[in-house]
N, CA and C of each residue as an Amber inpcrd file, in Angstrom:
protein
   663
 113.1970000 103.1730000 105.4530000 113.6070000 102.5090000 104.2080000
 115.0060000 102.9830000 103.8430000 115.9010000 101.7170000 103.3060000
 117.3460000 102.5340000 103.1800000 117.2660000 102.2430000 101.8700000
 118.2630000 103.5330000 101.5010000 118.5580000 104.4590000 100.5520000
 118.7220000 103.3620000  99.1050000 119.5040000 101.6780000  99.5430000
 119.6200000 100.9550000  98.5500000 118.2250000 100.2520000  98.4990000
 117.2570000 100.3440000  99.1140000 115.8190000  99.4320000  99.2610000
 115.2520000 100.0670000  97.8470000 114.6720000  99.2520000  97.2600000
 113.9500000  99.6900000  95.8860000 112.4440000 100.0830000  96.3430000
 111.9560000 101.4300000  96.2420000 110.6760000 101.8300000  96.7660000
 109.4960000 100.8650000  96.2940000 109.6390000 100.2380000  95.3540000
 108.3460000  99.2420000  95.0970000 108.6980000  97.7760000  95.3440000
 107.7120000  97.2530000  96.1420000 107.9470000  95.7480000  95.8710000
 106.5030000  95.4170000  95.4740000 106.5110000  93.8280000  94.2640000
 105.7010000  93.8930000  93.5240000 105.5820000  92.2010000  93.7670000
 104.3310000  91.3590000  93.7740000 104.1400000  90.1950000  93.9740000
 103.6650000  89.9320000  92.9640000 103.9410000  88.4990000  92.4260000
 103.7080000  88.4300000  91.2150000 103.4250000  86.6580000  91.4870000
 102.6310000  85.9030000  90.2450000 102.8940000  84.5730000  90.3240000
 103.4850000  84.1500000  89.2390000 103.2920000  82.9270000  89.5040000
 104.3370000  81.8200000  88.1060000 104.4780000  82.8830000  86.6160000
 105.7330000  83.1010000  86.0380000 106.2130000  83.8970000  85.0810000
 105.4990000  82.7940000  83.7070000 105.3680000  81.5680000  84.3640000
 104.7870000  80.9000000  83.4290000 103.2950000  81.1070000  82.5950000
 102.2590000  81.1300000  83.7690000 100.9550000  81.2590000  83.6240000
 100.6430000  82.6080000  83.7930000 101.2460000  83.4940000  84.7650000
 100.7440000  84.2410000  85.6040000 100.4930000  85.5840000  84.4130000
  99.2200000  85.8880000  83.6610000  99.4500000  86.6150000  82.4050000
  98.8370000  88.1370000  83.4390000  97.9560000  88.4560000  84.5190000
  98.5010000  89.5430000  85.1900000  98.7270000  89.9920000  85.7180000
 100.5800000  89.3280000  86.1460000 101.4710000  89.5380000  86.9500000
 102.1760000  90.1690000  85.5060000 102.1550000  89.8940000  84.8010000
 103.3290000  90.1850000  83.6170000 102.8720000  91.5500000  83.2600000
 101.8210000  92.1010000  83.0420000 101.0290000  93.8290000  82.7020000
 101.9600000  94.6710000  83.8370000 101.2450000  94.2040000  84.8260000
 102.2290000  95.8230000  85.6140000 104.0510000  95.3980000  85.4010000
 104.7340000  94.1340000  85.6470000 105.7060000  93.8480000  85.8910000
 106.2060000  94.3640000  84.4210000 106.0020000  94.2380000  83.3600000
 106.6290000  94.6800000  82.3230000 106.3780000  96.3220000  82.2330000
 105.6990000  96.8260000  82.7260000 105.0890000  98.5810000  82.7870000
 106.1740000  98.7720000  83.9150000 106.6140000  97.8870000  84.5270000
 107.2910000  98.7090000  85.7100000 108.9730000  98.8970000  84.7210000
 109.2880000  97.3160000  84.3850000 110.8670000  97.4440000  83.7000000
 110.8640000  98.2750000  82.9230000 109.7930000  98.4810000  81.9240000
 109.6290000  99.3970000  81.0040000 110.7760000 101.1680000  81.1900000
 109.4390000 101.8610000  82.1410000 109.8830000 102.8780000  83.0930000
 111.1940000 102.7100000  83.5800000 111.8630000 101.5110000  83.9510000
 113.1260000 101.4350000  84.4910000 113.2290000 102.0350000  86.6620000
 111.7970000 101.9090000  86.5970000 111.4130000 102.2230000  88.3310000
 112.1080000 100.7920000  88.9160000 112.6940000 101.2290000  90.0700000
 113.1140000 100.3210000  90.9040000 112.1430000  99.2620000  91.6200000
 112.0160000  98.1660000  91.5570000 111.1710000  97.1830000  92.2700000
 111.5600000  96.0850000  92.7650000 111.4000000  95.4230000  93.4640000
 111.4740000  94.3640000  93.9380000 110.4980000  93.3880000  93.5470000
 110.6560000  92.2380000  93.4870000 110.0800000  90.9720000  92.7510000
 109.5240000  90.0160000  94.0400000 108.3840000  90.0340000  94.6390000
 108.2060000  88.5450000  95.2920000 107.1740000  87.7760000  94.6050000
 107.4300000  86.4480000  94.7130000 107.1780000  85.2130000  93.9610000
 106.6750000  84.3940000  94.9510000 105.2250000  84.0990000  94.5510000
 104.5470000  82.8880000  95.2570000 103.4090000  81.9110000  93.8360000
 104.1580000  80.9810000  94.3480000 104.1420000  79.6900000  93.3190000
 102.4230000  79.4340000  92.9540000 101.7660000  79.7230000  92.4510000
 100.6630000  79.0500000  92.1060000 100.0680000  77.8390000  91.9930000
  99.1840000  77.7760000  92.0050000  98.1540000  76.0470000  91.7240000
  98.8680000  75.4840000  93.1790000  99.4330000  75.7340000  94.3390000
  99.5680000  74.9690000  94.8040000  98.5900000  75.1040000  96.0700000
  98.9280000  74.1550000  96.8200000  97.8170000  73.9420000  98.3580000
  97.8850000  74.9900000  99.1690000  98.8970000  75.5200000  99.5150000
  99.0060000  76.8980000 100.4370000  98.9100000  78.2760000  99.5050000
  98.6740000  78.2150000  98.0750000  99.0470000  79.0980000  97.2860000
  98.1550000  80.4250000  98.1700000  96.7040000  79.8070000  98.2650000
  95.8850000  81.3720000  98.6510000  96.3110000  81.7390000  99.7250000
  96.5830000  80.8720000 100.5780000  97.5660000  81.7130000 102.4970000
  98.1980000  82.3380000 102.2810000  99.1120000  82.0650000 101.2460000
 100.4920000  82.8940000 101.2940000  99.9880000  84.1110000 100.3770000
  99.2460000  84.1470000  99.6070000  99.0850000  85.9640000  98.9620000
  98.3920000  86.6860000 100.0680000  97.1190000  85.8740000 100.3260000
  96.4350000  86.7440000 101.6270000  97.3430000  86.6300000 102.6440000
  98.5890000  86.9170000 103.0490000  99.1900000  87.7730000 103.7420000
  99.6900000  88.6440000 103.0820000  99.7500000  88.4150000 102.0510000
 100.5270000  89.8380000 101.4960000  99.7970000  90.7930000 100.3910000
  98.0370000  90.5210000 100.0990000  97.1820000  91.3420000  99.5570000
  95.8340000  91.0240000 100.1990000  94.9850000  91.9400000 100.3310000
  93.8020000  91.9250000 101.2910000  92.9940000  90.9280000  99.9500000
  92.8570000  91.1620000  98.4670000  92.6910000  90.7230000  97.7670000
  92.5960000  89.0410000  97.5410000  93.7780000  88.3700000  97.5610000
  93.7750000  86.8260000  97.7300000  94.2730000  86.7930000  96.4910000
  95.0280000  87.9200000  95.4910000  95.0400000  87.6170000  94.1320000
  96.1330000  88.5210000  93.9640000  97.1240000  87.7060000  92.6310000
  98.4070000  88.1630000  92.3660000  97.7150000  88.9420000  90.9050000
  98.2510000  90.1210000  90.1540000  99.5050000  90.7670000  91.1240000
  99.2270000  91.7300000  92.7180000  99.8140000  92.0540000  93.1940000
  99.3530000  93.2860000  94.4720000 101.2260000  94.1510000  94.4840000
 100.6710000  95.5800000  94.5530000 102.0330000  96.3360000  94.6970000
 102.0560000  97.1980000  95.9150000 103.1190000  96.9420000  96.1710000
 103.7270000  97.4400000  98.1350000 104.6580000  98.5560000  98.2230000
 104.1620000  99.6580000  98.6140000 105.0210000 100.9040000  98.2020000
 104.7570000 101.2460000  99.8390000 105.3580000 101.6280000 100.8700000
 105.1790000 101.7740000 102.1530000 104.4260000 100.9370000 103.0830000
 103.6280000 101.3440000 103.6390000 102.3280000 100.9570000 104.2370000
 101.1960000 100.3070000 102.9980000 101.5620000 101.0290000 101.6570000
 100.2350000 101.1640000 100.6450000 100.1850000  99.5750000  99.9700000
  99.2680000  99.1170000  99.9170000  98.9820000  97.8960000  99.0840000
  98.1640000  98.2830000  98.3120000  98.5010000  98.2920000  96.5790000
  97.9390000  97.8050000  95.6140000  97.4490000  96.9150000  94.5490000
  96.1210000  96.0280000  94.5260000  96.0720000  94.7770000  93.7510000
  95.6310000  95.6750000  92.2270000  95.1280000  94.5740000  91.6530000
  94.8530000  94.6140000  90.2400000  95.7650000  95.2100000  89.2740000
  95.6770000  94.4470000  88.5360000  97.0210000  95.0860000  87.4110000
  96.7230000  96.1520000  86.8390000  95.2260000  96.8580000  86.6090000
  95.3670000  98.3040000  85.8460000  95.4410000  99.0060000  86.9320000
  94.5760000  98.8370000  87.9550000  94.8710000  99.6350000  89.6870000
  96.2280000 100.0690000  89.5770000  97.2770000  99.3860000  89.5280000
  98.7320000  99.6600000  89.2170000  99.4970000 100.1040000  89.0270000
  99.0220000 100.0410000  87.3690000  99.4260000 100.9420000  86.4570000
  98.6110000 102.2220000  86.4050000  97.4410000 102.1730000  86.7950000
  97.2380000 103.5920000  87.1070000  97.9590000 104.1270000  88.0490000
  98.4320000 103.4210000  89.0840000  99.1250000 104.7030000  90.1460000
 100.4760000 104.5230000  89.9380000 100.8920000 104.1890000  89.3230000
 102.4330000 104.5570000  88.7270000 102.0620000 105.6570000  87.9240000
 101.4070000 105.5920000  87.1530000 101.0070000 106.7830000  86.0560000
 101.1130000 108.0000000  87.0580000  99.6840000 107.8220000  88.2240000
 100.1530000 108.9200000  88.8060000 101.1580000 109.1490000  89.8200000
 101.9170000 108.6420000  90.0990000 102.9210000 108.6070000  90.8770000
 104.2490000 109.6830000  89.8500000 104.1320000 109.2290000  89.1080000
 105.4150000 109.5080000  87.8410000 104.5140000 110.1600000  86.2790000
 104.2730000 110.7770000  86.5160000 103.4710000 111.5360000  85.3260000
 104.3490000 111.7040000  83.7600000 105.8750000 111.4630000  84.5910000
 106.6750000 112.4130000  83.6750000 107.0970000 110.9420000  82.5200000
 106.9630000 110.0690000  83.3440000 107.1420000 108.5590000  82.3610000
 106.4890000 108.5200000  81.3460000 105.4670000 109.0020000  81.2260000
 104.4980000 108.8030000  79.9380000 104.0160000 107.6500000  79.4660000
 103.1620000 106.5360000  80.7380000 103.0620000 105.2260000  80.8120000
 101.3780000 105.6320000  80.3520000 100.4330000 106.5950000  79.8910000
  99.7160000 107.0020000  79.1120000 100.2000000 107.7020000  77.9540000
  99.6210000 107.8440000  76.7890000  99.6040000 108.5390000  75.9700000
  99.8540000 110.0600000  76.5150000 100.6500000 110.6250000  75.7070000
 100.6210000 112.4680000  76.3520000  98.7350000 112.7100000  75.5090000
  99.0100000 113.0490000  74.3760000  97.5250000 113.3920000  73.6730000
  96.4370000 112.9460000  74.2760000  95.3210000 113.7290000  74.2890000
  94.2440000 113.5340000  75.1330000  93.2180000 112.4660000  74.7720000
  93.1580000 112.2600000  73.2760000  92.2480000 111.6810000  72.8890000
  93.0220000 110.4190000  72.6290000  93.9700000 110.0040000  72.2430000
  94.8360000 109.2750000  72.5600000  95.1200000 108.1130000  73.7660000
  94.8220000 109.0520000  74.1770000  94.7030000 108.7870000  76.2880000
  93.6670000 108.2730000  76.3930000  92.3350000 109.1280000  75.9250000
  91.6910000 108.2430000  76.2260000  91.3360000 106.4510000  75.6240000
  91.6360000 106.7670000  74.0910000  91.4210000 105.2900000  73.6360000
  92.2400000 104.4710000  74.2060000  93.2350000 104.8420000  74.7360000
  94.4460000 103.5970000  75.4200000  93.7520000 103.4440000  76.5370000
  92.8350000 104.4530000  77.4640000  91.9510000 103.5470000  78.5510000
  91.2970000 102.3480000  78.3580000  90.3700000 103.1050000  77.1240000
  89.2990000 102.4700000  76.7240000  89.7080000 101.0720000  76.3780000
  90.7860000 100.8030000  75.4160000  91.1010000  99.4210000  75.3210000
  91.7610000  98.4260000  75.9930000  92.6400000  99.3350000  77.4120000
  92.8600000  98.4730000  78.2210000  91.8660000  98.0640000  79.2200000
  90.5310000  99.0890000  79.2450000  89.8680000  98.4880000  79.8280000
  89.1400000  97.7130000  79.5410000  88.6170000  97.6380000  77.9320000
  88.1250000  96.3040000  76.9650000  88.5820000  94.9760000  77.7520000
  90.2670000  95.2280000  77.8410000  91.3070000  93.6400000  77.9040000
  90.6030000  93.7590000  79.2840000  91.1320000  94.5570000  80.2620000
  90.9150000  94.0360000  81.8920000  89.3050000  93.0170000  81.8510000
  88.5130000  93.7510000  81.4330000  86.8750000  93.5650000  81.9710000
  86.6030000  92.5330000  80.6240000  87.0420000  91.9940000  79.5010000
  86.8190000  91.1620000  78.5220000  87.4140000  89.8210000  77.8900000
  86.8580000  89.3920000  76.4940000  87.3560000  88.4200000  76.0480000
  87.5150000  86.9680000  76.7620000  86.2540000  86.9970000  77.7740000
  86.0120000  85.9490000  78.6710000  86.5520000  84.5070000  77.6140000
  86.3160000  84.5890000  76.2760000  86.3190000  83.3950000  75.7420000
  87.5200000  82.1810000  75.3700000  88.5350000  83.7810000  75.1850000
  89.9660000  83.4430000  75.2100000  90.5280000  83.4580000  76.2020000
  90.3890000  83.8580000  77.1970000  91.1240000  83.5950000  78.6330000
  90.4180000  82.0110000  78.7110000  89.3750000  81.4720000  78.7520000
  89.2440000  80.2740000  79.1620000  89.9220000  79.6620000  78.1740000
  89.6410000  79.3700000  77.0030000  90.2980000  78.2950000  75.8730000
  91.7010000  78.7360000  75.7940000  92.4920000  79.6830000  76.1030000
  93.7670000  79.7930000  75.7540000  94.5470000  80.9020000  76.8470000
  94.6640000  80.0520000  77.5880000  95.0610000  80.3670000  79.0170000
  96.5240000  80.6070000  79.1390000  96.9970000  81.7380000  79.1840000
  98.4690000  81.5910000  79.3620000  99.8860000  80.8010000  79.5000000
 100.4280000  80.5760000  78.6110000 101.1830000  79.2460000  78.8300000
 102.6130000  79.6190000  77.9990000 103.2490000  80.5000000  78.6020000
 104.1110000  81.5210000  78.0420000 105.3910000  80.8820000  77.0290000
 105.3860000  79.8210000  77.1150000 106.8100000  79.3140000  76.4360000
 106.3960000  78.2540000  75.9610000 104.9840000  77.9250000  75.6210000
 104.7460000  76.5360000  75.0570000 103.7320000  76.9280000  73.4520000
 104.3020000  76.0890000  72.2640000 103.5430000  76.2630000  71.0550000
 102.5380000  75.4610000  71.1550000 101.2270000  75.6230000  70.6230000
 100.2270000  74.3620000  70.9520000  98.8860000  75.2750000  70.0820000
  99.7590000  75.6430000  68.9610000  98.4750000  75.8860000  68.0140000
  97.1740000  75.3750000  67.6420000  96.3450000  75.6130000  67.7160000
  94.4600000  75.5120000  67.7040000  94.5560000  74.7160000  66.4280000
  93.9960000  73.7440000  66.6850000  93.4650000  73.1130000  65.1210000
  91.6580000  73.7820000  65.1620000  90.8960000  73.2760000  66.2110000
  90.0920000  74.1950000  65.7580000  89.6020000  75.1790000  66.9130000
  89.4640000  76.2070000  66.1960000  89.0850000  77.3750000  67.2670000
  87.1430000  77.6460000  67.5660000  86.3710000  77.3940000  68.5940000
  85.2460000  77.7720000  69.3050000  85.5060000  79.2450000  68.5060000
  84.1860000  79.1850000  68.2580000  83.2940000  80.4610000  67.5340000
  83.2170000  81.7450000  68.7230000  83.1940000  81.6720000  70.0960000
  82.8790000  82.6830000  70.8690000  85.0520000  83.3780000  71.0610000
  85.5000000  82.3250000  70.8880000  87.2450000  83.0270000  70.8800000
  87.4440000  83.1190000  69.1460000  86.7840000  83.0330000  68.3570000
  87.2460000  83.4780000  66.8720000  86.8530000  84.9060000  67.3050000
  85.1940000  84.9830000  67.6510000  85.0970000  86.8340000  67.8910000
  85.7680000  87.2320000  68.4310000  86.2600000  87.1990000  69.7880000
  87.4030000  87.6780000  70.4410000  88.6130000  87.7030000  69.6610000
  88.9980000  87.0460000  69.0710000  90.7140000  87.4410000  68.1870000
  90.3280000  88.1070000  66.6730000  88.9290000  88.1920000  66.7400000
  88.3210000  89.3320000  65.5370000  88.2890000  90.8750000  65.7010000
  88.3210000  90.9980000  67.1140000  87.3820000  92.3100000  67.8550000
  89.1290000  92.5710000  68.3880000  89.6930000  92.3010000  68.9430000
  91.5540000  92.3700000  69.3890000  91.9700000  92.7270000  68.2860000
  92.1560000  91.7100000  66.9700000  92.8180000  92.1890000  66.1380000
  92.7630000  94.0640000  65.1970000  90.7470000  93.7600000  65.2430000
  90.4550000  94.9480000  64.7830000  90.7870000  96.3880000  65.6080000
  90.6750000  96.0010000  66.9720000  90.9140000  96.9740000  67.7720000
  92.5800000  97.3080000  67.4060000  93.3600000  96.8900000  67.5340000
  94.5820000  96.9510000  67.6430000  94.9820000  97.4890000  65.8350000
  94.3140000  97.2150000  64.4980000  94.5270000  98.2260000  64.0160000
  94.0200000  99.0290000  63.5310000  92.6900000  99.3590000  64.0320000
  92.1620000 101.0640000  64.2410000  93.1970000 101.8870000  65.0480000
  93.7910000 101.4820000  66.2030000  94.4810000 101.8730000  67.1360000
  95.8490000 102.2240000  66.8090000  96.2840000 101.6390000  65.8350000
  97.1790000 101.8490000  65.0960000  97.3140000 102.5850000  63.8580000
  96.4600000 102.5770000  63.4210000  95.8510000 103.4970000  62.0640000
  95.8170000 105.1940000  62.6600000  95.0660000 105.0770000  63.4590000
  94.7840000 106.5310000  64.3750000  96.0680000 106.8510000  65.2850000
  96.8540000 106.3030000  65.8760000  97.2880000 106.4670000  67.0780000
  99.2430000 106.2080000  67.0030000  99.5890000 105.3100000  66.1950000
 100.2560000 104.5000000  66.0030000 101.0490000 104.3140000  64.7370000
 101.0390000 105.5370000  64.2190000 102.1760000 106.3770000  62.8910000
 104.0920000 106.0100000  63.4080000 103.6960000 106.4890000  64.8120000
 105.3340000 106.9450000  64.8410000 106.2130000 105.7920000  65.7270000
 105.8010000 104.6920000  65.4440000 106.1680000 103.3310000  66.3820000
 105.5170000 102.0610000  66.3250000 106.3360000 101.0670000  66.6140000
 105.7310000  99.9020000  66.5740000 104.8030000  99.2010000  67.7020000
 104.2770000  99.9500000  68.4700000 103.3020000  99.4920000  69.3470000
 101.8300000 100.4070000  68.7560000 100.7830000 100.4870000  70.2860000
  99.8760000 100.6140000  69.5320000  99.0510000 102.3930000  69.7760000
 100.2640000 102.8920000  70.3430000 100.4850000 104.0690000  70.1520000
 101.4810000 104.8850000  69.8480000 102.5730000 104.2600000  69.1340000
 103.5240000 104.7240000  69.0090000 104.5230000 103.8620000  69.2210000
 104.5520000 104.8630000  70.5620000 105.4570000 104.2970000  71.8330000
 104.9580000 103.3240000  72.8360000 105.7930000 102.7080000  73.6060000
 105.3140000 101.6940000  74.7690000 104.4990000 102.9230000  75.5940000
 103.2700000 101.9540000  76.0860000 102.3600000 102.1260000  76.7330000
 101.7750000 101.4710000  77.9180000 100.6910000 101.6840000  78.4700000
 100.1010000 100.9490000  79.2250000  99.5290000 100.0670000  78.3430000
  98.8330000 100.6040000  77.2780000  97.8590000  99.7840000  76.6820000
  98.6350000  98.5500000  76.1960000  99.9220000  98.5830000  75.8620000
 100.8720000  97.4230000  75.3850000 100.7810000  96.7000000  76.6480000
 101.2450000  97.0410000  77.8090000 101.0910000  96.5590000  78.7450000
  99.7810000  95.6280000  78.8460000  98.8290000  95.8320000  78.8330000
  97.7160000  95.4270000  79.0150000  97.7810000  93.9790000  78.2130000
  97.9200000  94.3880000  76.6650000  98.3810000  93.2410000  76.0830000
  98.9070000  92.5520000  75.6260000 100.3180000  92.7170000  76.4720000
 101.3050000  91.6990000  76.3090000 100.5030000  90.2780000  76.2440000
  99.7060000  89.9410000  77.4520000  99.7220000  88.4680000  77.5830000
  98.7410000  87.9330000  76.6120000  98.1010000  88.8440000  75.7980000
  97.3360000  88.5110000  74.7710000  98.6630000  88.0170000  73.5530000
  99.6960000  89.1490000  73.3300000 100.7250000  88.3820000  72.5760000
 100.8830000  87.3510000  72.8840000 101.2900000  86.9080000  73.5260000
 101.3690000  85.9850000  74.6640000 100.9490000  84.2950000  73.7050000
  99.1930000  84.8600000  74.0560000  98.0550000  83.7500000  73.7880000
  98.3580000  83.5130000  72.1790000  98.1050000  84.4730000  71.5580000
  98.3510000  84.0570000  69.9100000  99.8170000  83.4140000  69.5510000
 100.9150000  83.9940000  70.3190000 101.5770000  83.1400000  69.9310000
 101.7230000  81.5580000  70.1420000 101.2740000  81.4970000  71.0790000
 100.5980000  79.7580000  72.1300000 100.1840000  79.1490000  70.7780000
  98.7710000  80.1630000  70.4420000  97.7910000  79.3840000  70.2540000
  97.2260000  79.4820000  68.5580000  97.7180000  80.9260000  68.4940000
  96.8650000  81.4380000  67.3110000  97.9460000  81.9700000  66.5690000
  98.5190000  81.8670000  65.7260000 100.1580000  81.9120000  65.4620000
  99.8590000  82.5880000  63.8460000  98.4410000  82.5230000  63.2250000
  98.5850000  83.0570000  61.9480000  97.3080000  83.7840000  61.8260000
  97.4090000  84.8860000  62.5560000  96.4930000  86.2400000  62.8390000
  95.6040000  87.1470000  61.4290000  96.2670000  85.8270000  60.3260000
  95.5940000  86.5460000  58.7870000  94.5700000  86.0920000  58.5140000
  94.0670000  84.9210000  58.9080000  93.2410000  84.4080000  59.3890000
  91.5690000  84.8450000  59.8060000  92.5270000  86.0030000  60.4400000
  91.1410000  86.9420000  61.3570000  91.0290000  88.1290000  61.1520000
  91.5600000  88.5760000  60.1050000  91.2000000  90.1360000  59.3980000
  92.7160000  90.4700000  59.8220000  94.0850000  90.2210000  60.1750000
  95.1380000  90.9820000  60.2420000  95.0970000  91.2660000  58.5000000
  95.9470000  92.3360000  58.3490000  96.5830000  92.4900000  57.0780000
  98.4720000  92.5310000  57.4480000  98.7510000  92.0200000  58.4350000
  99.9150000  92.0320000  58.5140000 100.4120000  92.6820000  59.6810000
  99.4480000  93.6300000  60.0360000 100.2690000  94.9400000  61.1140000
 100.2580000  94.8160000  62.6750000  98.9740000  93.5200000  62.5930000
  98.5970000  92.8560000  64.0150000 100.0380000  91.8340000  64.0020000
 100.1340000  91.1500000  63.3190000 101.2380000  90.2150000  63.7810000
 102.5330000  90.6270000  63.9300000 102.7050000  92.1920000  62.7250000
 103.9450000  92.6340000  63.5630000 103.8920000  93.4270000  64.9000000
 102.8180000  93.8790000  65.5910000 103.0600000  93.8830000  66.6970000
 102.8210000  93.1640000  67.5710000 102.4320000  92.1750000  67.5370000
 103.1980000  90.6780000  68.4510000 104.1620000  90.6600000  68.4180000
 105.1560000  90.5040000  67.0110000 106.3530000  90.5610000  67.0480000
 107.2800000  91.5320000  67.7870000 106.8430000  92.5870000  67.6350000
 107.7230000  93.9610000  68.4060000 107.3980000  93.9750000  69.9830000
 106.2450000  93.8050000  70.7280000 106.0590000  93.0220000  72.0110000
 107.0930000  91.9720000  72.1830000 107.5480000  91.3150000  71.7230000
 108.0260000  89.5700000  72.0010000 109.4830000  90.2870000  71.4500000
 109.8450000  91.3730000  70.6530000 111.3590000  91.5880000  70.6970000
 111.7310000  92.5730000  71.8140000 111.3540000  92.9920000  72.8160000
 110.8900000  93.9270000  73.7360000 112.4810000  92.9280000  74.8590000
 113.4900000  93.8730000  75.4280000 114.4580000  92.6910000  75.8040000
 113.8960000  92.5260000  77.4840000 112.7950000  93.3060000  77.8200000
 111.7080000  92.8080000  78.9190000 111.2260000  91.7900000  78.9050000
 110.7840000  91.3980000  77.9740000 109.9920000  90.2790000  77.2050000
 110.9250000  89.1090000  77.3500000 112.1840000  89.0490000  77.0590000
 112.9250000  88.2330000  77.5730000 113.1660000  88.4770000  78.4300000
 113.3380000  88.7510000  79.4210000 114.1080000  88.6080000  80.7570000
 112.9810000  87.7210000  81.4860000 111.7940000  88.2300000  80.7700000
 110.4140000  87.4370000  81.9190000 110.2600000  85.8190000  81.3210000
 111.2000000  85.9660000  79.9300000 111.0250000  84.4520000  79.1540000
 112.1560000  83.5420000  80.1910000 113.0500000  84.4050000  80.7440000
 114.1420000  83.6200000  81.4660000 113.9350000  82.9810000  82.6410000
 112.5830000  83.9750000  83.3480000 112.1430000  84.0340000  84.5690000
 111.6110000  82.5270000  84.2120000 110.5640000  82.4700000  83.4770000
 110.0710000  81.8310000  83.2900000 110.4900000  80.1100000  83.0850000
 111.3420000  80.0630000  82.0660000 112.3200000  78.8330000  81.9020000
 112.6380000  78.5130000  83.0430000 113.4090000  79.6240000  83.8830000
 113.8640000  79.4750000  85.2540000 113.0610000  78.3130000  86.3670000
 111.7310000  79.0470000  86.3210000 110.6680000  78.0870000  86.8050000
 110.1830000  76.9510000  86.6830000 110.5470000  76.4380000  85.4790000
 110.5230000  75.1180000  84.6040000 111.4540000  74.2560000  84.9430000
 112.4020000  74.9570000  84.9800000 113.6410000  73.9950000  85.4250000
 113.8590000  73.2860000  87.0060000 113.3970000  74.4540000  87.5310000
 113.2540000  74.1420000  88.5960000 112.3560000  73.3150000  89.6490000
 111.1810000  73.3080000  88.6680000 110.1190000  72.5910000  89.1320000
 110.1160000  70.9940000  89.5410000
């Protein structure tokens, strides 16, 4: 590997839809770790050939550090964590640490209801006139989570421990969805502190660069 090669390369799909390709890819800019970007187009006819050559998985994201292939987006971000300890892509505090597992692992393994009805669609407004009762609980149980998490955790910064995290990571693409879809979070028990951190996610200048990516893709299509 030469010296200008960026030690990670990271596969990702459409910047449009692709909500986790965007978790590790924003955890990586975050850190400011060197990576490389490959891009294979989704929804299309060859889409699954072309990842299964490049993840045993069949599923974007997957990260390529030597020989090593890693899929799943918390898989990921866990081994950046341990790769680079000193980044602080966990909470330092222990208990801390652990609730930022705990709720990114809520997002990974949950909220079946809102991933189906409000599916990633990163640059388009298309607010809910009416919202299914099984995704009201879900943006009940998110919102609440996010400010207990903040109440406890989340004094000294506008995310939901502070500082940028994994756990932000995790739910960016949930910002993501409410802004799509669900645009007035008072609605569902916010008192205000959930929607400003959507807002502070979405002023994140990561957050744009992946909005550019994204347009990019649009245009081009």
């Amino acid at each position: 590997m030469s010296a200008a090669q960026a030690p990670y390369r990271l596969i990702i799909g459409n910047k449009v839809w692709s909500s986790w390709s965007l978790r590790p890819w924003l955890m990586l800019k975050k850190t400011g770790l060197a990576f490389d970007e490959v891009h294979v187009a989704l929804r299309q006819a060859d889409t699954k050939t072309q990842i299964l050559a490049l993840s045993p998985a069949g599923k974007v994201p997957a990260l390529e550090v030597g020989g090593l292939v890693v899929w799943d987006s918390l898989a990921i971000i866990e081994y950046l964590a341990d790769r680079h300890p000193e980044l602080g892509i966990w909470p330092q505090n222990v208990e801390a640490r652990a609730i930022a597992r705990a709720v990114a692992a809520e997002m990974h393994s949950g909220f079946q209801a809102l991933r189906e009805h409000c599916p990633m669609d990163f640059l388009a407004s298309k607010p809910m006139q009416q919202v299914p009762d099984a995704v009201e609980l879900n943006i009940r149980r998110i919102v609440a989570s996010w400010l207990d998490t903040m109440t406890r955790f989340g004094q000294s910064g506008p995310f939901l421990f502070g500082a940028f995290s994994a756990a932000d990571a995790m739910y960016a693409p949930v910002c993501s969805r409410f802004r799509t879809y669900i645009p007035d979070l008072g609605r569902y028990g916010d008192d205000g502190r959930a929607q400003a951190y959507v807002d502070a996610v979405f002023a994140l200048p990561e957050m744009a660069l992946w909005a550019e990516g994204a347009r990019a893709e649009v245009a081009g299509a």
